[in-house]
C-alpha positions as CSV (number, residue, x, y, z in Angstrom):
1,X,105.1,92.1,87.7
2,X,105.3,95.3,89.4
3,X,106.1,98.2,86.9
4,X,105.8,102.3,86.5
5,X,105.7,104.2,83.5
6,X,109.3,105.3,83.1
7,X,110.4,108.4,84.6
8,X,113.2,109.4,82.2
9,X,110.7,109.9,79.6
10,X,109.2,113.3,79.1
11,X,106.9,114.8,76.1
12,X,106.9,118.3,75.8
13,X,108.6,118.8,79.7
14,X,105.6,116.5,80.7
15,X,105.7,113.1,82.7
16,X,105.1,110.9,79.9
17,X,101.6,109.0,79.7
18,X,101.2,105.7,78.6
19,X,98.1,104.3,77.3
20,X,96.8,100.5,77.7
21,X,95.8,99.4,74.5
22,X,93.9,96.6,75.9
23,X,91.5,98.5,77.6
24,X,91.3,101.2,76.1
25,X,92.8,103.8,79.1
26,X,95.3,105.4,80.2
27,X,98.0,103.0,83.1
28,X,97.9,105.0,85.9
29,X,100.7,107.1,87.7
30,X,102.9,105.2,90.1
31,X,104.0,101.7,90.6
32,X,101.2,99.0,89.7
33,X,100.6,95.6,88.7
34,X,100.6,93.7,84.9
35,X,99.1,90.5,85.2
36,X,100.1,87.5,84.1
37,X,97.2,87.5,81.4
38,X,98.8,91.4,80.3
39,X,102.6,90.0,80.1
40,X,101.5,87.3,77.8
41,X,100.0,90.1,75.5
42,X,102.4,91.2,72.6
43,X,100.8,95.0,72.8
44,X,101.3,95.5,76.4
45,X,105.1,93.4,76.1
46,X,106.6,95.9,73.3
47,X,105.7,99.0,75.8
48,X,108.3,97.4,78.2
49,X,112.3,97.6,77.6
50,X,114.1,94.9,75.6
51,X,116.4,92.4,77.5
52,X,119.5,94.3,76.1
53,X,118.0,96.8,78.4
54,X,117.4,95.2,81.2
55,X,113.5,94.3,80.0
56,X,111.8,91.1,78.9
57,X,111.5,89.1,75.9
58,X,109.5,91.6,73.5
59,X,109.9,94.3,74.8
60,X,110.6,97.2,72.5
61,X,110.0,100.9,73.3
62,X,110.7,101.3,77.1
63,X,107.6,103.0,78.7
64,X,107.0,101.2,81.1
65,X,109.7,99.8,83.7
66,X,110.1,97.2,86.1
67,X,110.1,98.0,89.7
68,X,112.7,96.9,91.3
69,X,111.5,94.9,94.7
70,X,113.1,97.0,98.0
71,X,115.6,94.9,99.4
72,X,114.6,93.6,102.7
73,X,115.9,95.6,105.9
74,X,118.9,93.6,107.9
75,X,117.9,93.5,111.6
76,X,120.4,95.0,114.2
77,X,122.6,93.2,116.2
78,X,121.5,93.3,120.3
């Protein structure tokens, strides 16, 4: 699943940074990849948005947000 940390959420007037509490280090800025291994973990799945919100299935706080996928470009008529 591609995801970013969110970019609605500031501390202090500061992009917001979100630590992975798997391994132990910061996610890094921009969009990147969870694994299938880090969705089925209930510490990484609570820093995603609930379902209500658009989220997934235990997700709880909202600091990290699904990427939307860009939707293809539609070819021009000749």
């Amino acid at each position: 699943m591609k995801v970013q940390i969110n970019p609605g959420k500031t501390v202090e007037g500061k992009p917001l940074r979100v630590f992975n509490p798997v391994r132990r280090e910061f996610f890094p800025g921009g969009e990147f990849e969870l694994s299938d291994q880090d969705l089925r973990n209930p510490e990484i799945r609570r820093l995603l948005p609930p379902v209500s919100d658009g989220g997934i299935s235990g997700g709880v706080f909202g600091d990290l947000v699904v990427v939307a996928d860009a939707a293809p470009a539609k070819k021009a008529k000749e």
